[in-house]
Backbone bond lengths (Angstrom), bond angles and torsions (degrees), N, CA, C in turn:
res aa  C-N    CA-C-N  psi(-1)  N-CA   C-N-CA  omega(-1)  CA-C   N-CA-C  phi
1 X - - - 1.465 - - 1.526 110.00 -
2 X 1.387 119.71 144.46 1.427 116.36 -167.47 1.943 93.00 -103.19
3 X 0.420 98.73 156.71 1.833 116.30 -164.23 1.381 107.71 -106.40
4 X 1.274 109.79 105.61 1.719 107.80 -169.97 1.929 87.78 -95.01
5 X 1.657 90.77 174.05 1.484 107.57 -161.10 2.092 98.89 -85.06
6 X 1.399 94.94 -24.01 1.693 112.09 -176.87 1.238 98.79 -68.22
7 X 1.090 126.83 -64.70 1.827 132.39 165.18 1.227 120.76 -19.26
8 X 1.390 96.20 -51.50 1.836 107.34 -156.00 1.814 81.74 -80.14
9 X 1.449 113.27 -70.58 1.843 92.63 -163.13 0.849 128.67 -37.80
10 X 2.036 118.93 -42.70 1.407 124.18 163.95 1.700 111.45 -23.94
11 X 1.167 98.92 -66.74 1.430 117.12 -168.01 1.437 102.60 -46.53
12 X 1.216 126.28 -64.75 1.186 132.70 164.76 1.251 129.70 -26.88
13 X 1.151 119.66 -40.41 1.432 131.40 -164.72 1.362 93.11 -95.38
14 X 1.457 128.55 -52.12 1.918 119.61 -172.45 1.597 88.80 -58.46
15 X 1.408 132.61 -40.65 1.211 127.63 -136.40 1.975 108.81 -74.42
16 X 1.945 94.33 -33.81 1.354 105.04 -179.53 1.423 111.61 -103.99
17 X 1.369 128.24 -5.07 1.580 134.76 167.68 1.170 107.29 -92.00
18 X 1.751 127.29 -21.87 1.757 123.53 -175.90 1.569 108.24 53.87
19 X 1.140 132.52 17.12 1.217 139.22 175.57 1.790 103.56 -140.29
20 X 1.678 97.85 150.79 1.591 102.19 149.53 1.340 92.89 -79.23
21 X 0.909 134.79 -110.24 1.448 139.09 -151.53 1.270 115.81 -6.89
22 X 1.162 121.70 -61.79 1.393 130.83 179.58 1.875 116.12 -51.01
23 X 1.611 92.70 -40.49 1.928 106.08 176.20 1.484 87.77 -57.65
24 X 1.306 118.53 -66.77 1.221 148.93 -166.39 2.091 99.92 -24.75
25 X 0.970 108.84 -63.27 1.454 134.01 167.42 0.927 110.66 -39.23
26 X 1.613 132.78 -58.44 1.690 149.44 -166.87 1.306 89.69 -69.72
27 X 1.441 137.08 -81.68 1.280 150.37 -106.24 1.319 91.15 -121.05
28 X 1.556 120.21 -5.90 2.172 115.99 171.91 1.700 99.10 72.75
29 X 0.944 143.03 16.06 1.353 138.14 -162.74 2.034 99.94 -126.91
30 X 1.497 109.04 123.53 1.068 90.97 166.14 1.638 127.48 -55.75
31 X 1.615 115.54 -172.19 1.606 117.77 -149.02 1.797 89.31 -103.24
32 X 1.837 123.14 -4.70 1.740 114.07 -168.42 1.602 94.30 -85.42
33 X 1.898 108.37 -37.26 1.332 132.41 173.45 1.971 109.26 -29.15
34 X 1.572 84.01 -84.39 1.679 97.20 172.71 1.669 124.20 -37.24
35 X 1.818 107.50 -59.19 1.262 124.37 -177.67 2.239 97.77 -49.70
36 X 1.091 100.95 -53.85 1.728 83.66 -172.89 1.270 101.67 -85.63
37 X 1.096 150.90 6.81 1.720 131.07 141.40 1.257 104.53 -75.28
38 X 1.069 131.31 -21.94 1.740 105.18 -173.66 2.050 86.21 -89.13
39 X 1.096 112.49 -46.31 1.858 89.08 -172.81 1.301 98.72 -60.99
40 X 1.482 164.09 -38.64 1.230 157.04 -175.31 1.629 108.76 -65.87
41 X 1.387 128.19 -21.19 1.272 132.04 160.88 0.955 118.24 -71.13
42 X 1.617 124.58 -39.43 1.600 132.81 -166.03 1.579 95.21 -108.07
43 X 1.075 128.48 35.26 1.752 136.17 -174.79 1.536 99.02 -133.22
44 X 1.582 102.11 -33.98 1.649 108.82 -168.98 1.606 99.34 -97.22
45 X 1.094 133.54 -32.94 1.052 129.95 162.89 1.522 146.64 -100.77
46 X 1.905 102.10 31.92 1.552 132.81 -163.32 1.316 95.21 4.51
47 X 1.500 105.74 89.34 1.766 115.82 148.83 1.901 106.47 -177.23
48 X 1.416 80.18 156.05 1.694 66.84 171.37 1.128 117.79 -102.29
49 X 1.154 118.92 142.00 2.026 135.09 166.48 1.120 112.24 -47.36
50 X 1.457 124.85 -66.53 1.348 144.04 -149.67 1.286 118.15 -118.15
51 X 1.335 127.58 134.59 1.871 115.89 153.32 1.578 88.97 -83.40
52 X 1.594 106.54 150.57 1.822 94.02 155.29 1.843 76.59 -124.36
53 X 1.532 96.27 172.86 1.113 140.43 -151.46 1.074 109.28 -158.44
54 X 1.259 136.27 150.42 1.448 132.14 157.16 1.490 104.60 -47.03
55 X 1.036 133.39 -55.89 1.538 136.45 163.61 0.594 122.59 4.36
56 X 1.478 104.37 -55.21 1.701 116.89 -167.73 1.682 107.79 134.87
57 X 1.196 128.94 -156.96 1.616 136.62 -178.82 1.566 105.82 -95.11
58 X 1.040 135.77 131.85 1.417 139.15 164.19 1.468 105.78 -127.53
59 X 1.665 104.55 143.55 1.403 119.52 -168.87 1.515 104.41 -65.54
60 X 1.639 121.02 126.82 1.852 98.51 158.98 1.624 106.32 -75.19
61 X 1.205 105.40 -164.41 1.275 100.06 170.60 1.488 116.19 -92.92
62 X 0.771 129.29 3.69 1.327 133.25 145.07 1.514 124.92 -49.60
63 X 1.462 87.06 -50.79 1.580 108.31 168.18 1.365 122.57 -50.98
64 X 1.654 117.16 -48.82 1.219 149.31 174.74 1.350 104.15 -57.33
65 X 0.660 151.94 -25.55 1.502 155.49 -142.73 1.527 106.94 -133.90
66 X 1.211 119.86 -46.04 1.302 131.17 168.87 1.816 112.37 -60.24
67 X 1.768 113.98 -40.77 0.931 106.94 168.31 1.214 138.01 -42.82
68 X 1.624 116.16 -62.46 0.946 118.46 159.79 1.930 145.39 -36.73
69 X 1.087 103.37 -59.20 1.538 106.51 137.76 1.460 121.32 -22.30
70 X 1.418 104.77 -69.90 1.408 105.40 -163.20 1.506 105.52 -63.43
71 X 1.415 121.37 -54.56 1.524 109.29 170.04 1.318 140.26 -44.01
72 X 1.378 96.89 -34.72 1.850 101.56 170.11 1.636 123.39 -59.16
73 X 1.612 99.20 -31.68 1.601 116.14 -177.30 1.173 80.88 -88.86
74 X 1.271 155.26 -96.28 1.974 138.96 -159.26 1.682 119.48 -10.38
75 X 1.485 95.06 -48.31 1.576 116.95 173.84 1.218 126.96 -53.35
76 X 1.740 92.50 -49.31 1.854 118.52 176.04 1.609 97.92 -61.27
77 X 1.555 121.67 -45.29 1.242 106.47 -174.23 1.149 129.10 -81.11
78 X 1.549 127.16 -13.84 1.166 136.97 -163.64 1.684 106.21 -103.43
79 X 1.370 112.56 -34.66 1.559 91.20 144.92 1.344 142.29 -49.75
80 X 1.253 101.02 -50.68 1.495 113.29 -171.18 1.756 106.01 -66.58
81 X 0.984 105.98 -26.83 1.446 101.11 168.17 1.634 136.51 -84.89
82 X 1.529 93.42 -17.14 1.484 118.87 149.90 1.573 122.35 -66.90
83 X 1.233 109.97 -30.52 1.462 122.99 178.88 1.408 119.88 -83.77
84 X 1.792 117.92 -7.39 1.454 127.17 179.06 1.136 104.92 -133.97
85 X 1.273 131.17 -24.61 1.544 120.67 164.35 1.624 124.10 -100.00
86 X 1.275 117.13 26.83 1.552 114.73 -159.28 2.165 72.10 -120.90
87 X 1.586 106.69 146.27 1.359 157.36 -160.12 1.432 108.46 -131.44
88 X 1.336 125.50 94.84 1.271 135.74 177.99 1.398 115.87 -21.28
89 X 1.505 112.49 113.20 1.691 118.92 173.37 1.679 100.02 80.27
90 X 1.578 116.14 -15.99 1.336 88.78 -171.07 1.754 111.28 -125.48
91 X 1.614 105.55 139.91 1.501 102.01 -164.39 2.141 110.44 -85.87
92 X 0.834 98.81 156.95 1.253 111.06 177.01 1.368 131.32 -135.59
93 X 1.623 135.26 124.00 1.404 109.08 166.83 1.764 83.34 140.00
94 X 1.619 117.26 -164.61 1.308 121.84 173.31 1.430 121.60 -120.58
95 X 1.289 106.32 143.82 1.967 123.29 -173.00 0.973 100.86 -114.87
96 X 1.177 126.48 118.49 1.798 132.76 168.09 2.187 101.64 -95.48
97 X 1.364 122.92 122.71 1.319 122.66 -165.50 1.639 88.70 -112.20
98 X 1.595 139.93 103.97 1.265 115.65 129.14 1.494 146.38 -67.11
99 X 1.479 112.39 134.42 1.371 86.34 -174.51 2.123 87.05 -163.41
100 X 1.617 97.27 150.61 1.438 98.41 176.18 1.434 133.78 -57.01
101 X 1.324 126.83 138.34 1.632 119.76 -160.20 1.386 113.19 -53.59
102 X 1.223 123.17 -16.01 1.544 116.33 162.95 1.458 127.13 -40.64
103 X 1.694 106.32 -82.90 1.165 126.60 146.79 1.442 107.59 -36.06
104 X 1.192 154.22 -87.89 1.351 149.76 -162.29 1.448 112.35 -28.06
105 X 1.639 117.90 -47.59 1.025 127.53 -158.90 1.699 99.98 -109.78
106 X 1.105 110.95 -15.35 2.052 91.40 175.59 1.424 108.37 -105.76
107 X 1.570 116.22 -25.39 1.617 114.84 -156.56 1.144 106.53 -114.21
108 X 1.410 127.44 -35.20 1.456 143.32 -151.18 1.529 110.94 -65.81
109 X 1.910 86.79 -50.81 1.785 97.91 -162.83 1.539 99.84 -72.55
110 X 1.525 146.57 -21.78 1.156 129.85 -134.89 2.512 76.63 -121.84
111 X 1.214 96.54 -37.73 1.688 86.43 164.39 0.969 111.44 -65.26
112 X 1.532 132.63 -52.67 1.477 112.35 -153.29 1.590 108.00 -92.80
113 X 0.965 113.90 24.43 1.693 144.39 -165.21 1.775 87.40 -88.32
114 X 1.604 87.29 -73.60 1.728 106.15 -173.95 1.813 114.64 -60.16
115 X 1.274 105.33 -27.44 1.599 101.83 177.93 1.638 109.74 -68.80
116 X 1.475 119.63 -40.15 1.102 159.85 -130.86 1.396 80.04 -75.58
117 X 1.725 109.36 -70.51 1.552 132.31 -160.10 1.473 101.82 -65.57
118 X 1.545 115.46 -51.62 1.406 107.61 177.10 1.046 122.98 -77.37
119 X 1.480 151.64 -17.56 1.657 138.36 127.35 1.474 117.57 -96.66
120 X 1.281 107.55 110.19 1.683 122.12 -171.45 1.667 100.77 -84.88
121 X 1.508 124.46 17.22 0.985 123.82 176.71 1.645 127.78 -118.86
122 X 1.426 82.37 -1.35 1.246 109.36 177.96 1.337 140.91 -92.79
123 X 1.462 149.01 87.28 1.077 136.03 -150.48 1.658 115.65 -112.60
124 X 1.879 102.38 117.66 1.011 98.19 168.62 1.840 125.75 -125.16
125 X 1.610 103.51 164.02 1.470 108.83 -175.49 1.294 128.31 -118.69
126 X 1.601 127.85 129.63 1.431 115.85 -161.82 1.419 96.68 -110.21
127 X 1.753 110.17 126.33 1.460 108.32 167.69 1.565 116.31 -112.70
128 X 1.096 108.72 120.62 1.771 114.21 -144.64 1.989 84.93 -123.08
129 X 1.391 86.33 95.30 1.690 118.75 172.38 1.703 121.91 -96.27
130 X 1.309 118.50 132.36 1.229 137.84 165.98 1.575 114.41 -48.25
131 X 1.506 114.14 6.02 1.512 106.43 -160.03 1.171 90.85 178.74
132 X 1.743 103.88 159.60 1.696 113.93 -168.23 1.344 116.21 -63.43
133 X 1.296 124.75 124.75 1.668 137.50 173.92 1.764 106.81 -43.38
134 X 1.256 127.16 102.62 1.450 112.95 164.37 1.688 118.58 -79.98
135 X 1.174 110.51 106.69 1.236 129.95 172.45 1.728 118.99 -66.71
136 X 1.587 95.87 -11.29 1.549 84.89 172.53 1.456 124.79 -92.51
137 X 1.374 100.60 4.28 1.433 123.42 -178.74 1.716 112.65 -104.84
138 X 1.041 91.80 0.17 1.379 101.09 -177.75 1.467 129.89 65.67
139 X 1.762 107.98 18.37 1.219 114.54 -149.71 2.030 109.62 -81.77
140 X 1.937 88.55 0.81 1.830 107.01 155.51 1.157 113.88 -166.97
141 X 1.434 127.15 174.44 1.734 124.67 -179.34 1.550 95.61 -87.34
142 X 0.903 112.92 -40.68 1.736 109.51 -160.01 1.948 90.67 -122.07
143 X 1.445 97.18 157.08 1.612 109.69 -176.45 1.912 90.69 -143.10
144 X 1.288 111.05 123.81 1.789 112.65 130.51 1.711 104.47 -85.96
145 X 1.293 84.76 152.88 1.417 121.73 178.37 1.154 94.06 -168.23
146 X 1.987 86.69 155.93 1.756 117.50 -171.52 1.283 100.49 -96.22
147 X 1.670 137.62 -2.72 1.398 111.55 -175.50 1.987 88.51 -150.87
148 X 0.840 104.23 137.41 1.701 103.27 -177.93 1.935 96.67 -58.32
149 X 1.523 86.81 151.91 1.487 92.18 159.76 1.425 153.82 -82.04
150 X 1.188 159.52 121.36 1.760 135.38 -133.32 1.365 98.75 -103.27
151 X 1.797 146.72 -14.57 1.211 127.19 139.71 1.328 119.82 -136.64
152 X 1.699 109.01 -148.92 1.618 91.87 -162.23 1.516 99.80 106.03
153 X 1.689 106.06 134.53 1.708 103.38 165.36 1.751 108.35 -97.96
154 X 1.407 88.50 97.91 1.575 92.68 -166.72 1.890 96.54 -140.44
155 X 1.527 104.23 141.89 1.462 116.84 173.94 1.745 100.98 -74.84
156 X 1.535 114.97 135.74 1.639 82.62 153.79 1.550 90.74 -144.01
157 X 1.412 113.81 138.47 1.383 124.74 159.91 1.712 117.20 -110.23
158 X 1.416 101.11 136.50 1.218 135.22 162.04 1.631 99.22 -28.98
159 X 1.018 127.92 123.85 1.817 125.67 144.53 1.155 129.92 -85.65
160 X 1.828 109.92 -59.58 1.588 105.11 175.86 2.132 80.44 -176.53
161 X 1.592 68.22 -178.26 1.486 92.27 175.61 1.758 116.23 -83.19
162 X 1.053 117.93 -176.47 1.280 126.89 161.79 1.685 115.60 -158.15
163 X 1.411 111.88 156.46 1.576 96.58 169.77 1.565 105.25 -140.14
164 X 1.485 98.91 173.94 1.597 102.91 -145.14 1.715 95.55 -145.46
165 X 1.362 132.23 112.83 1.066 140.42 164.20 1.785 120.88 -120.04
166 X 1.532 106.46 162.43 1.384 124.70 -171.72 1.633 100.69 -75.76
167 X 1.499 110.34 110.72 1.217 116.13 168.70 1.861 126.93 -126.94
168 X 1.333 111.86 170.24 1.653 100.71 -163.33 1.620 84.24 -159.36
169 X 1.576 125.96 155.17 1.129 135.87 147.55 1.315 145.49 -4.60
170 X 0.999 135.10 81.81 1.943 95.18 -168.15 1.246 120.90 -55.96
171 X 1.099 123.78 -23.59 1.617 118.71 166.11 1.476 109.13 -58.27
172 X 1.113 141.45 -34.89 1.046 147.81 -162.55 1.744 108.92 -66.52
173 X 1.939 101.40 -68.14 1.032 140.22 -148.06 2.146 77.37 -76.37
174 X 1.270 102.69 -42.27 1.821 96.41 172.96 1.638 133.60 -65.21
175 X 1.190 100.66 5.91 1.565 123.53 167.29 1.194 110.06 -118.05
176 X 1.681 112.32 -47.11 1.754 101.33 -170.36 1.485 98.24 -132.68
177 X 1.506 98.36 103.25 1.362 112.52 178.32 1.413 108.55 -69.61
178 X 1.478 112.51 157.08 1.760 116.93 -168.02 1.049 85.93 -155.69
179 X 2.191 121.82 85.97 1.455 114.52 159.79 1.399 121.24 -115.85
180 X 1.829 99.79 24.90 1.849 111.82 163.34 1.199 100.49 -123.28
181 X 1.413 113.81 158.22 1.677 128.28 159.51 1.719 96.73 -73.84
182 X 1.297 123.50 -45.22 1.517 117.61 -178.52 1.534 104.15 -58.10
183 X 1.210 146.87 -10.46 1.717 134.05 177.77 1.701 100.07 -111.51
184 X 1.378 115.59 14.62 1.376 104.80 167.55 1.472 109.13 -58.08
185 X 1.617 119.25 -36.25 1.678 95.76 -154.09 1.307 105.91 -94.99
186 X 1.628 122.33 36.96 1.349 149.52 -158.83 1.313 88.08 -127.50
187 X 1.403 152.18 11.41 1.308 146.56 -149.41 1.633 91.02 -152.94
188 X 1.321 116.99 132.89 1.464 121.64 144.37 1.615 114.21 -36.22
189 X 1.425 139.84 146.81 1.258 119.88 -176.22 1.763 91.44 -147.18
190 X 1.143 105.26 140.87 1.131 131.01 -159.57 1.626 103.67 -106.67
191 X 1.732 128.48 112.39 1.784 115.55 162.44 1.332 92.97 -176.52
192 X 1.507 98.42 -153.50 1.205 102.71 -168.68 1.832 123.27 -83.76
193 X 1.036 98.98 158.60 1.765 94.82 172.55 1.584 113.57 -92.33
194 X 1.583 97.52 111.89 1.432 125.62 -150.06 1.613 118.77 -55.21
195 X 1.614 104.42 -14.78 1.380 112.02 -163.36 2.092 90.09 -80.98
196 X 1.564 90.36 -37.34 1.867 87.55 -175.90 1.467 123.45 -93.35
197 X 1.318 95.53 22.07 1.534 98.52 169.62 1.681 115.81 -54.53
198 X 1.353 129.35 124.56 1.143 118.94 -179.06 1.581 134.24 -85.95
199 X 1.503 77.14 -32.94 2.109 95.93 -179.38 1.284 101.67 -119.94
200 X 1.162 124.24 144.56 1.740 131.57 165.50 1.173 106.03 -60.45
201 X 1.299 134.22 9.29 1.304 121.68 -173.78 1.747 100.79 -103.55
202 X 1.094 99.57 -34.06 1.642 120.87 172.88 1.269 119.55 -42.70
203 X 1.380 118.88 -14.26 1.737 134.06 -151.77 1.283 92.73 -95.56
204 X 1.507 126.07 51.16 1.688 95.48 174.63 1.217 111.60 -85.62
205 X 1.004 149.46 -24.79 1.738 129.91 -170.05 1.432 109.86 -66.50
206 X 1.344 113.69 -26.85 1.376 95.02 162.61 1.249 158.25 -52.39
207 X 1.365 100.77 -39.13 2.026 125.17 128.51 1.006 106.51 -36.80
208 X 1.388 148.51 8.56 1.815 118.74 -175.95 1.398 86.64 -124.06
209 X 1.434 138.89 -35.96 1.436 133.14 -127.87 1.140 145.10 92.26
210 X 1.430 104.04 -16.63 1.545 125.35 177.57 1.817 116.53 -38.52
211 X 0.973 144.85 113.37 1.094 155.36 143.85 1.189 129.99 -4.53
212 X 1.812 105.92 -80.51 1.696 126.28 166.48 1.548 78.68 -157.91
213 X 1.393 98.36 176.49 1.211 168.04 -114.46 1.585 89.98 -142.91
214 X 1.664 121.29 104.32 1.305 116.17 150.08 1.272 110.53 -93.49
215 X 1.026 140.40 -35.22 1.488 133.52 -154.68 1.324 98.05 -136.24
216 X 1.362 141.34 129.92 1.516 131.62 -168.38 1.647 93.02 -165.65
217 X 2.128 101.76 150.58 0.688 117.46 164.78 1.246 116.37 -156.45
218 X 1.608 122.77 165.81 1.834 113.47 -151.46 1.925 87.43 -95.78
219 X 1.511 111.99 -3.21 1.891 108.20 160.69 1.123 127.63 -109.10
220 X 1.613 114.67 129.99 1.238 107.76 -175.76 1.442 138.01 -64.48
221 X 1.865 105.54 -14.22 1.370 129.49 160.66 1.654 106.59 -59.51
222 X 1.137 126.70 -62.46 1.289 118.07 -161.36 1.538 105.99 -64.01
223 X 1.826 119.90 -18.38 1.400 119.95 -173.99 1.187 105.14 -94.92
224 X 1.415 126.09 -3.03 1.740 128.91 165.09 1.570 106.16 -81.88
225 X 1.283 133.78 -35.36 1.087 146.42 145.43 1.345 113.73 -21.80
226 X 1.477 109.63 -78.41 1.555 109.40 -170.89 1.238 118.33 -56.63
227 X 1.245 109.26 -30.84 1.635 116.91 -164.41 1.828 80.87 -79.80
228 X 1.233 134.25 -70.34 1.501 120.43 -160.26 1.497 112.13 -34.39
229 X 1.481 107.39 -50.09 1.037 129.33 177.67 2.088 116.53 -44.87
230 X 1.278 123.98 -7.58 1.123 114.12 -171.62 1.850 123.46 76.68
231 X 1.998 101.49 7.13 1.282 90.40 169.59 1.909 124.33 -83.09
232 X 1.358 123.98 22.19 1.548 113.26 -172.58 1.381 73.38 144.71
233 X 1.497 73.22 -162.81 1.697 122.88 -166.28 1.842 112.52 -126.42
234 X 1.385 132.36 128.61 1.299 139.44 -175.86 0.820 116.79 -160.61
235 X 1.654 140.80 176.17 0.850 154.41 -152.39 1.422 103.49 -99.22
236 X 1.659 152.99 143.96 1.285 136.40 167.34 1.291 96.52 -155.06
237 X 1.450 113.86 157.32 1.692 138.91 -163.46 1.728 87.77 -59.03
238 X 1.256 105.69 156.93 1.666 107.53 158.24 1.594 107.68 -79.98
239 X 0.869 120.49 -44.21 1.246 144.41 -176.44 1.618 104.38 -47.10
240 X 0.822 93.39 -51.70 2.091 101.89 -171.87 1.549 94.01 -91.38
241 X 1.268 147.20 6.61 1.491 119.48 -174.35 1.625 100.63 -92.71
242 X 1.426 122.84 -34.23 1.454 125.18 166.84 1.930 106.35 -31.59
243 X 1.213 104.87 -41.44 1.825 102.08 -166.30 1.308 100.92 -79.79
244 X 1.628 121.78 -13.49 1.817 123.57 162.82 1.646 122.25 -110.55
245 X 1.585 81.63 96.67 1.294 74.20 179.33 1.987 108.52 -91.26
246 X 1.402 90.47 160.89 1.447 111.73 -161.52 1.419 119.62 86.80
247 X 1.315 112.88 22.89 1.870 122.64 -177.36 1.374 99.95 -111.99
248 X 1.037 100.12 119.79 2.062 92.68 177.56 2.037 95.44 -123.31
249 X 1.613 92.77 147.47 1.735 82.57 171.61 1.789 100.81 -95.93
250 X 1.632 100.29 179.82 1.176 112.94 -127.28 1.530 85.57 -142.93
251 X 1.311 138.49 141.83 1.414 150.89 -158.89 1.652 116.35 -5.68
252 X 1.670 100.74 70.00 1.470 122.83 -172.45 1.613 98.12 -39.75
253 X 1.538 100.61 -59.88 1.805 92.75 -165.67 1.581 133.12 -64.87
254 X 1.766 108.68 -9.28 1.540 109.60 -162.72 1.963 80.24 -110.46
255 X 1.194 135.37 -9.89 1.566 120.67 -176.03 1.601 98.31 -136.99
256 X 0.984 134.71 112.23 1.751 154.09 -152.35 1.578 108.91 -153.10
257 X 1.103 132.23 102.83 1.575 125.53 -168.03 1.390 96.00 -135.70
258 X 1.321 110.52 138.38 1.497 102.77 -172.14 2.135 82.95 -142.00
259 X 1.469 99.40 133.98 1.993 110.58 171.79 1.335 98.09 -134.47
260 X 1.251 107.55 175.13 1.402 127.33 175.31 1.536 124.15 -119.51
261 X 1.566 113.96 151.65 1.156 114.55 178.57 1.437 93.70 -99.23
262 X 1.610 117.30 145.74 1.485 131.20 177.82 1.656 106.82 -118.12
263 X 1.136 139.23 123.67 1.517 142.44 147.56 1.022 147.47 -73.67
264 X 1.773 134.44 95.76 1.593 124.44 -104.55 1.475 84.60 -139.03
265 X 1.169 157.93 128.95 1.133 167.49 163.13 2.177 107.96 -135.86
266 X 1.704 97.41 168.36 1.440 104.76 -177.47 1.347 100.05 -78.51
267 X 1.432 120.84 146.85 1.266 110.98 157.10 1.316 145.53 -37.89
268 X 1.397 101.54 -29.70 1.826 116.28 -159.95 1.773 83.96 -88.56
269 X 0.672 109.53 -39.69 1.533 119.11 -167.41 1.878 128.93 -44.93
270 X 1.663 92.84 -18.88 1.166 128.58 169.93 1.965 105.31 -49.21
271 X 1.320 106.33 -48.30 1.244 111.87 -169.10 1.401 115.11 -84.78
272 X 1.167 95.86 22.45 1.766 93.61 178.11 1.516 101.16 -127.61
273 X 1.511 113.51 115.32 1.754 120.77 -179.06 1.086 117.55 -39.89
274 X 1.878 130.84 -53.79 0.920 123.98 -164.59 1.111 114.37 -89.84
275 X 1.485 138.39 -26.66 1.905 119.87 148.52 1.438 120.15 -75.07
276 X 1.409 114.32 16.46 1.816 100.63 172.01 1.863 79.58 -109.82
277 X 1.240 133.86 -56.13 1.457 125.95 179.73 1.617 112.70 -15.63
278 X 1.701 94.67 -75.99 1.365 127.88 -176.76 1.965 106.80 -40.15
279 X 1.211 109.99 -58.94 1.370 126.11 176.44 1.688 100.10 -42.88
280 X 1.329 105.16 -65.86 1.319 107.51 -174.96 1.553 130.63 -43.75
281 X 1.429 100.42 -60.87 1.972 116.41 162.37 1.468 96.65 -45.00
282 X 1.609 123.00 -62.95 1.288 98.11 -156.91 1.821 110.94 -68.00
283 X 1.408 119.95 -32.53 1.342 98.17 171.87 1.377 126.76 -50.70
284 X 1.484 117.44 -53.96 1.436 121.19 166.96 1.843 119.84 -29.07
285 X 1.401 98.25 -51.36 1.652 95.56 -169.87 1.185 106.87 -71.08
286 X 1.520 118.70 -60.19 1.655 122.55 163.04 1.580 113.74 -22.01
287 X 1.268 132.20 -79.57 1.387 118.24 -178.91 1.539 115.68 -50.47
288 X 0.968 124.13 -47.42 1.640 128.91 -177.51 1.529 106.14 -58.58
289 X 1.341 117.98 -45.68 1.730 118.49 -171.04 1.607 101.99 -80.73
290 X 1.345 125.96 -12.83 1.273 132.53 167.85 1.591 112.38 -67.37
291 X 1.732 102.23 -71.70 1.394 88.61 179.36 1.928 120.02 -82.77
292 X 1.132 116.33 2.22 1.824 98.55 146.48 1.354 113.57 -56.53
293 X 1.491 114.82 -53.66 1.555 101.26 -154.86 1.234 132.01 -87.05
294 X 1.760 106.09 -6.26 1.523 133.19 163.33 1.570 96.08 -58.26
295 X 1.658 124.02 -48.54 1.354 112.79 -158.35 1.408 100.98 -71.97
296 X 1.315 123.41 -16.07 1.591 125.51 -163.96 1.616 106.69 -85.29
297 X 1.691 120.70 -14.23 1.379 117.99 -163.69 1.555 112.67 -73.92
């Protein structure tokens, strides 16, 4: 059977949504649509693709095997269409950015602001998740993350550092002074709720001594919030305390946390201008909008 390119995305799309419906969603096509191209694929090529399950679709290995294939030809096409519709210096087409609500919400909007302005043809989208972006699902082209990933055929480069100190209100800190790390657990304490921590990198109160958790949330926006707000004392981005004002940090020298942002894309993906371009600006802006807004804390 010769393998058309319509087939293969189908395929693609049940393969990283595990649903018709969900393919169904990606690809604008109802889910009865999808369901008889994928049996006319797995009819033309006597095997099956999928177990379904109530679950949902799972790859056989047939399936598995086919994947691969199929991504390399996605790649094949998405260059080549980069190679006839791309306009000197200027990018075109759509960027999907995952990245944690931190980043999503302090750095993202004011970079992808600047990509935005310098190709007006270009459209990109930030999906700013509680938890690591799976890229094998395609659920974005590009991922930040705080800790590289250990497999996967995926590029990942380093961006920069960041640093991260214990901060509280000044109204707050003007009633309940905090000039030991030993009377922190004498303090309301402000982070995440420990069961949804996603990355080990995420664990800072554990570095401090902290106890529990009075006030917690699985975003780091809503926990910059609380703390403005006069609920405790926590840990918060340097980066994000400029967007609160009246947050000052709080015994710089005994609590000092410094993580990294990582830039996680597919390997193959390299060969396509406008997500290796795109990749590029956004590392650039990311480190630069980092250290302005560290200097501003």
């Amino acid at each position: 059977m010769d393998l058309d390119w319509n087939d293969l995305r189908i395929f693609l799309a049940v393969a990283r949504a595990e649903s018709l419906s969900g393919a169904g969603k990606v690809l604008k096509r109802d889910a009865a649509t999808v369901g008889r191209r994928v049996a006319r694929l797995e009819a033309g090529l006597g095997a099956p693709l999928f177990t379904k399950s109530p679950q949902g679709y799972a790859l056989t290995d047939a399936g598995a095997r086919l994947m691969a294939h199929a991504e390399q030809a996605e790649q094949a096409v998405l260059s080549g269409t980069e190679a006839l519709a791309g306009q000197a210096g200027q990018l075109s087409g759509q960027v999907r950015i995952g990245a944690p609500d931190g980043c999503a919400n302090f750095l993202l909007p004011q970079v992808c602001a600047a990509i935005a302005a310098r190709h007006p043809d270009l459209e990109l989208q930030i999906v700013a998740l509680p938890r690591v972006i799976n890229l094998s699902k395609r659920e974005a082209d590009l991922a930040i993350a705080v800790s590289p990933p250990e497999a996967g055929r995926l590029t990942v480069q380093k961006i920069t550092d960041y640093r991260l100190h214990l901060a509280a209100s000044a109204d707050y800190l003007a009633q309940h002074p905090l000039t030991r790390l030993e009377d922190l657990n004498t303090h309301p304490v402000v982070g995440y709720i420990p069961d949804m921590i996603f990355d080990k990198e995420l664990d800072y109160l554990s570095e401090t001594g902290a106890e529990r958790v009075t006030l917690a949330s699985n975003s780091v926006s809503v926990q910059l919030w609380l703390l403005r707000h006069g609920g405790g004392v926590g840990i918060a981005h340097d980066f994000a305390i400029p967007f609160a004002p009246g947050l000052r940090k709080v015994l710089e020298e005994a609590v000092s946390l410094t993580r990294s942002f990582y830039l996680i894309r597919h390997a193959g993906d390299a060969r396509v201008e406008r997500l290796a371009r795109v990749a590029e600006e956004l590392a650039v802006g990311i480190r630069q909008e980092v250290a302005r807004l560290e200097s501003m804390a």
